[in-house]
C-alpha positions, 0 to 999 in steps of 0.5 A: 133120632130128632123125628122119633119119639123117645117115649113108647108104652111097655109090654112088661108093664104097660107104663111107659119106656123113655130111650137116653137123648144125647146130652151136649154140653151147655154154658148158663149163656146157652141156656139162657137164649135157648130159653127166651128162644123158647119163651118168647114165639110162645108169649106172642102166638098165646100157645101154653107151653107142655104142661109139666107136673110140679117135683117136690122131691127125688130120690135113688132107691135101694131095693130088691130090684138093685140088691146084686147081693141077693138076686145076682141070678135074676141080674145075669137073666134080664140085663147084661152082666151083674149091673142092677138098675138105677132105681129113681123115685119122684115125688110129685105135688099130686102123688108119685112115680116109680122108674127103673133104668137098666144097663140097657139104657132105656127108662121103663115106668114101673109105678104112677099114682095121683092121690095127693102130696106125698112127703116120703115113700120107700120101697121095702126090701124082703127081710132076712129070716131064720128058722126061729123069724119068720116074715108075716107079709111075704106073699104080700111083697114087695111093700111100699111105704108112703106117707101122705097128707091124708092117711088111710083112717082119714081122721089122722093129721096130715102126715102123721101115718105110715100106710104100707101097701102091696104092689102084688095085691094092691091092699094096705096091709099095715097103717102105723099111726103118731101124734107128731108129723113124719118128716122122712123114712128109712128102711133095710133088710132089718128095720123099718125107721119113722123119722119125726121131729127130735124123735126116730122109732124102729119097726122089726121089717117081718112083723112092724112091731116097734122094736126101739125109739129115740127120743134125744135127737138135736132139732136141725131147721133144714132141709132135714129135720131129724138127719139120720143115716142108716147102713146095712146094721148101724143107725146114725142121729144126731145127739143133743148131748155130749156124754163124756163116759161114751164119749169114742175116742178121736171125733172131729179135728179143728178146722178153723182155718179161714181164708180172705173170703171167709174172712170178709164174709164173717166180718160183714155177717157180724156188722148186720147182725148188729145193725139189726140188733140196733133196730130192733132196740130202737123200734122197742124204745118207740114202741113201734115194733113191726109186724113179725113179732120180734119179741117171739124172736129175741125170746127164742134166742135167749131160750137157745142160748139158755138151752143145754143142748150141744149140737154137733154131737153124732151117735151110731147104735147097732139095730141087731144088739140095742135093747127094745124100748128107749135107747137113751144115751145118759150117765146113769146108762150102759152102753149095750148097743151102743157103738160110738158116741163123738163130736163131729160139728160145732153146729148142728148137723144137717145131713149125714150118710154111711158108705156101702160097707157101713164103715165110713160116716159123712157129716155136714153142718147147717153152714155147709162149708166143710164135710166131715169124713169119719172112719168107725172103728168099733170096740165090743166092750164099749163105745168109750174104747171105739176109735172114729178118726177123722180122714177128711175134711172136704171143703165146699166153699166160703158161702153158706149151702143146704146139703140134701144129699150125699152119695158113694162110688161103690168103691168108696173112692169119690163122694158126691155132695148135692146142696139145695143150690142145685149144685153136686160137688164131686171129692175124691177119697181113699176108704183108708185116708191118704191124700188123693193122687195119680196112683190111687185114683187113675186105676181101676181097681182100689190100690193099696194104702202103701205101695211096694216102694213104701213098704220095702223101704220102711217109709211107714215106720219112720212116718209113724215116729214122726207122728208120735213125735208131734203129737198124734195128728200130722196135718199137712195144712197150716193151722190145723190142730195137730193133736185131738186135745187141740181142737175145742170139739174135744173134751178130756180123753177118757183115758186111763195111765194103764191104758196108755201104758197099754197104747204105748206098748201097742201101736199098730192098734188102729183104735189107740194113738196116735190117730191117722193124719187129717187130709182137707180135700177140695172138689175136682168137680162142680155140676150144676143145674142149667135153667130150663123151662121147668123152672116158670112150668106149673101144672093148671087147671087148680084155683088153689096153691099146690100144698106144701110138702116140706117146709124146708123147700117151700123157699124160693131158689132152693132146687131138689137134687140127688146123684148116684154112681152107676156104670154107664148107659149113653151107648145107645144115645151116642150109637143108636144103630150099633149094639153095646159091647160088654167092656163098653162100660169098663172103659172108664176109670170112674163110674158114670155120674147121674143126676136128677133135678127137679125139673124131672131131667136124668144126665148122665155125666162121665167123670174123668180124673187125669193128672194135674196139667200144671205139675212139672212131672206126673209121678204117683203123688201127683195131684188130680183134676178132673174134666166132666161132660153131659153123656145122655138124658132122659125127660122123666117128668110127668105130664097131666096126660100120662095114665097112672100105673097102679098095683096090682101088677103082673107076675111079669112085673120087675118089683115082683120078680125081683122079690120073689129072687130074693125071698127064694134065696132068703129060704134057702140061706135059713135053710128053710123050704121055699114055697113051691120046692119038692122038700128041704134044701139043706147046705150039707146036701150040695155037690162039694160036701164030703158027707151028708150025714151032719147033725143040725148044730153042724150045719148052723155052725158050718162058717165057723170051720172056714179058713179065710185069709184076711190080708195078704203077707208082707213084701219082705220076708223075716229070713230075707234080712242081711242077717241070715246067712245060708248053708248046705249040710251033706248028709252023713251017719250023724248029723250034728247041727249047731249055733254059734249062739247055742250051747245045746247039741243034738244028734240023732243017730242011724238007728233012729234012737234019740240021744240024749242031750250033750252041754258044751262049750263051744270054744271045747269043739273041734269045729273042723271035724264037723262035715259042715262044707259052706260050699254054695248054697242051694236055692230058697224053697219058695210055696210053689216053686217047680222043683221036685221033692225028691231033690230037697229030701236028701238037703238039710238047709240051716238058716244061721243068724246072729245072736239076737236071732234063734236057730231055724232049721227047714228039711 
């Protein structure tokens, strides 16, 4: 491996293809001599190191190539398995490139071009249609995205147009132009959304009309400007307002406790802001004030403090159901596409993200030190009647940090966190709340909320009057505030006395009170980013500085991060010469992490969770720690060297035939004919159909006549209590059935004739004359039990119990 190049051109798509490395562990000391190794032989023969490009940004891209939803049969052909690839983006001070890495491991470059700074770009997924939307590009798809200094009118401000091109054909086939600059791009199979400062405008994904815009967003000074999160429907911004009649219920919890270090951070925080005060009066008395203007700042610190404006305040719409036009959150307002409205920080936030299912909300602050985890429970009436409960509060630390960026597992049990330090913190969670432990995180699979123990044993009905008891919210940590009203992120719960008559006689509703117990988390993991080379290369051959792309990351020490989960890839790093078993990846409890810096490195890291080592006894409750190794790398970044690899592109190409999967399989989901098909393709017209002859009503309402089963039953049956007790009636002329807590009699006799209904008390009957002969009683009939229903059909089994239950009778 050390004389062989990892770096070949591709047949498919003629850039170029970097095999994994096998990546070993390093400490900062290491890394440091490996570096003045490195820098020092070179600084006295005068030979340059390898030109690198400068990383501005990075980013992992959701697409039609990683959509498994929508083009699983495309996945089953070119990789092994259902794995999609990872999908990296890298943004460069002079252009950007596309890269592809499947299961196979092996990095193959699907799009490079030199034409300026790029500030964001996002590669369009094909959007869903029916009979009555059509999409107006798709023999143009895919689409990308791209927001460059200089648009394609020429004559517009540096960022301030979106220009969509065809990777098919290579044309811009739409420019979207603003007045304001673009600081970020979001997309799905719905909408297109332009991110501008204080300001988010939508455009419908099949024809880029303006569909809605958001004009009350809270300014946030970094890295993002405007953060918004965007799922597969909801849209999520930060709100400047707090209005009380949308307000959901729940938000975020109290969390102001402190340790000694917190503490002593504060306190010397507070005595420089009052040193600098004190000089900035005393320079005003001698009228030397220093270069800086620091009249603007004092007048811009009385205007934030004038300012109406609340931060913190976070609000999700839906994309399908909000009116077109101006989505403005206010009094005067209705809430139709509005689905929760709530405090999530007292500062403003900085960064927020959705898991894959759309259901859980992470938020961070500009302080960094706690990130939020909210669980959206929507209401169809209002966002007022919505609950959001706050599961986690995930600790990072006492220092202040940047989050850039925040991603899930797929199966939504570990959150990774990436700040501009370069480091990514790894937390484990539950999708449901609960504390992390053996039995949630050491299976493969995603376990229950409560086991078969805990349910059986009615731990969860005593769990919840201890709830009610202390007020709603149970929190296991010292100082946390113990119910909603608390905490000072809460207003006046808008709630009315029919209402909680309503809760009181309704507690197993998740939107209604007591609201579920908040969990403060710590990380079990912290990977940072080693000092390499990368750090002193600049690209030359330039007489002026790079431009600046973002104005966030233009400070020295902030470093570009971004994580995704993925199984793994390092087999053919480790093993070269062997071929990949297809339960390789499977291997591990937990999926591989990867991460990119922006020193253009791809690590693989394995993640292994394992039980506390200092608990005296493991048992299902029992803490977590977790021990992470580098696994393999792959060198991505570009040198001046490389070719660009632009558009058009072959038939052969994976963007392409990864669109045209998904657009084939969009047709035949709307039942429309794809282009190149001999006719219409209709559901009714499959194998498993009963009849083909379905008017088209029908066949649109097909879903609605599905049976699904939703949960699964409880552990313990009703009829298994110790209150019932079971009989066996031999079967005679007339058989009379009977209740020591009823006083209504039926016979039925052998000519099948109903008799009519005799009333007596039961002290009058003479019991023995019943044949009823409690001999031994036959075994339960359970849903698929072997016995034959030839020797039930004879047996009459009564079910008697008490008087607070009724008669049941099964034959």
């Amino acid at each position: 491996m050390a004389t062989e190049s990892p770096r070949r051109p591709s047949r498919c798509t003629g850039g170029v293809v970097v095999r994994p490395q096998a990546a070993t562990e390093q400490s900062y000391m290491e890394s440091v001599v490996n570096f003045l190794q490195d820098v020092v032989p070179q600084a006295y023969s005068g030979t340059p190191p390898e030109e690198k490009e400068k990383i501005v940004w990075v980013r992992f891209e959701n697409a039609d190539l990683n959509d498994t939803s929508r083009n699983m049969e495309f996945h089953e052909i070119h990789s092994t398995g259902n794995e999609p690839p990872l999908l990296l983006m890298i943004g460069y001070s002079d252009g950007m490139q596309v890269w592809s890495i499947p299961i196979s491991g092996e990095a193959q470059e699907l799009f490079s071009v030199r034409h300026g700074p790029v500030r964001a770009a996002r590669i369009l997924p094909a959007p869903q249609i029916s009979a009555q939307k059509c999409d107006n590009f798709a023999e143009k798809r895919p689409l990308l995205g791209v927001c460059k200094s200089i648009g394609s009118s020429g004559t517009s401000p540096p960022y301030c147009c979106v220009d969509l091109y065809s990777l098919r054909t290579g044309e811009m086939v739409k420019s979207i132009q603003f007045k304001t600059p673009i600081y970020d791009l979001h997309c799905n199979k719905r909408i297109l959304v332009v991110v501008l400062q204080e300001k988010i405008a939508a455009f419908d994904s099949c024809t880029f009309t303006k569909k809605f815009f958001v004009t009350s967003c809270y300014p946030c000074p970094g890295p993002n400007m405007n953060p918004i999160a965007l799922g597969s429907r909801w849209l999520a911004y930060a709100e400047n307002k707090l209005i009380r009649c949308h307000q959901s219920r729940g938000g975020a919890c109290g969390d102001n406790i402190q340790s000694y270090t917190a503490t002593v951070i504060s306190a010397a925080k507070t005595i420089k802001t009052g040193l600098t005060m004190v000089g900035k009066v005393v320079t005003q008395l001698t009228g030397t004030l220093p270069s800086g203007a620091t009249e603007e700042e004092i007048l811009a610190h009385s205007n934030l403090r004038r300012s109406p404006l609340v931060p913190g305040i976070v609000t999700i719409i839906d994309t399908e159901t909000v009116a077109e036009g101006q989505v403005l959150v206010s009094e005067d307002s209705d809430s139709d596409g509005i689905v929760a409205h709530f405090p999530a920080h007292e500062k403003p936030i900085c960064c927020m993200a959705f898991n894959p299912s759309g259901m859980l909300l992470v938020t961070t602050d500009t302080l960094g030190h706690d990130f939020h985890v909210f669980q959206i429970l929507t209401h169809p009436w209002s966002s007022s009647q919505s609950a959001v409960h706050h599961l986690y509060t995930l600790h990072r630390g006492e220092t202040e940090a940047k989050v850039q960026d925040i991603s899930f597992s797929h199966d939504c049990r570990w959150v990774v966190v990436s700040t501009l330090r370069g480091t990514s913190h790894v937390f484990p969670i539950n999708p449901y709340g609960g504390q992390p432990c053996v039995r949630t995180h050491m299976s493969p699979r995603v376990v229950n909320r409560m086991s078969r123990f805990q349910k059986s044993a009615g731990l969860e009905e005593i769990e919840q009057e201890l709830t009610s008891k202390q007020g709603g919210r149970c929190s296991p940590v010292p100082g946390l505030s113990s119910s909603p009203s608390g905490s000072p992120l809460h207003g006046k719960l808008n709630s009315q006395d029919t209402y909680n008559n309503f809760t009181n006689n309704n507690p197993g509703n998740p939107r209604l009170l007591p609201l579920p117990s908040l969990t403060v988390v710590l990380p079990l993991a912290q990977i940072k980013q080693p000092m390499t080379l990368g750090t002193i290369t600049k690209r030359t051959g330039k007489s002026k500085p790079a431009p600046q792309i973002s104005p966030s990351k233009s400070v020295g020490g902030e470093f570009c991060v971004a994580a995704v989960f993925g199984a793994s890839r390092s087999w053919f790093a480790n093993n070269s010469g062997l071929k990949r078993e297809k339960d390789q990846s499977k291997q591990f409890v937990v999926e591989s992490l990867y991460i990119i810096s922006c020193y253009g490195s791809l690590v693989e890291h394995v993640l292994e969770p394992r039980p506390l080592s200092t608990a005296p006894k493991i048992s299902d409750d029992t803490p977590l720690e977790m021990v992470t190794c580098p696994r393999a790398s792959w060198t991505l970044v570009r040198t001046p060297q490389w070719n660009e690899l632009q558009p058009p592109f072959n038939a052969n190409h994976p963007l392409l035939l990864a669109a045209d999967a998904v657009q084939y399989y969009q047709y035949l989901l709307a039942g429309l004919v794809p282009p190149g098909s001999p006719g219409p393709i209709t559901r009714h017209e499959s194998y498993d159909s009963l009849a083909s002859d379905h008017s088209g009503q029908e066949d649109e309402e097909w879903l609605s006549q599905v049976e699904i089963v939703t949960h699964t039953g409880p552990h313990r049956r009703l009829w298994m209590g110790p209150q019932f007790q079971f009989k066996t009636i031999h079967p005679s002329g007339q058989t009379t059935v009977i209740s020591s807590s009823s006083s209504v009699l039926q016979s039925h006799g052998p000519s099948d004739t109903p008799q009519p209904l005799l009333d007596f008390d039961t002290d009058d009957l003479d019991l023995n004359s019943l044949r009823i002969q409690p001999v031994r009683s036959e075994p339960v009939s359970m849903p698929g039990s072997p016995r034959p229903a030839a020797d039930r059909r004879g047996v009459s089994t009564v079910i008697d119990a008490t008087s607070e239950w009724p008669l049941a009778q099964t034959t």
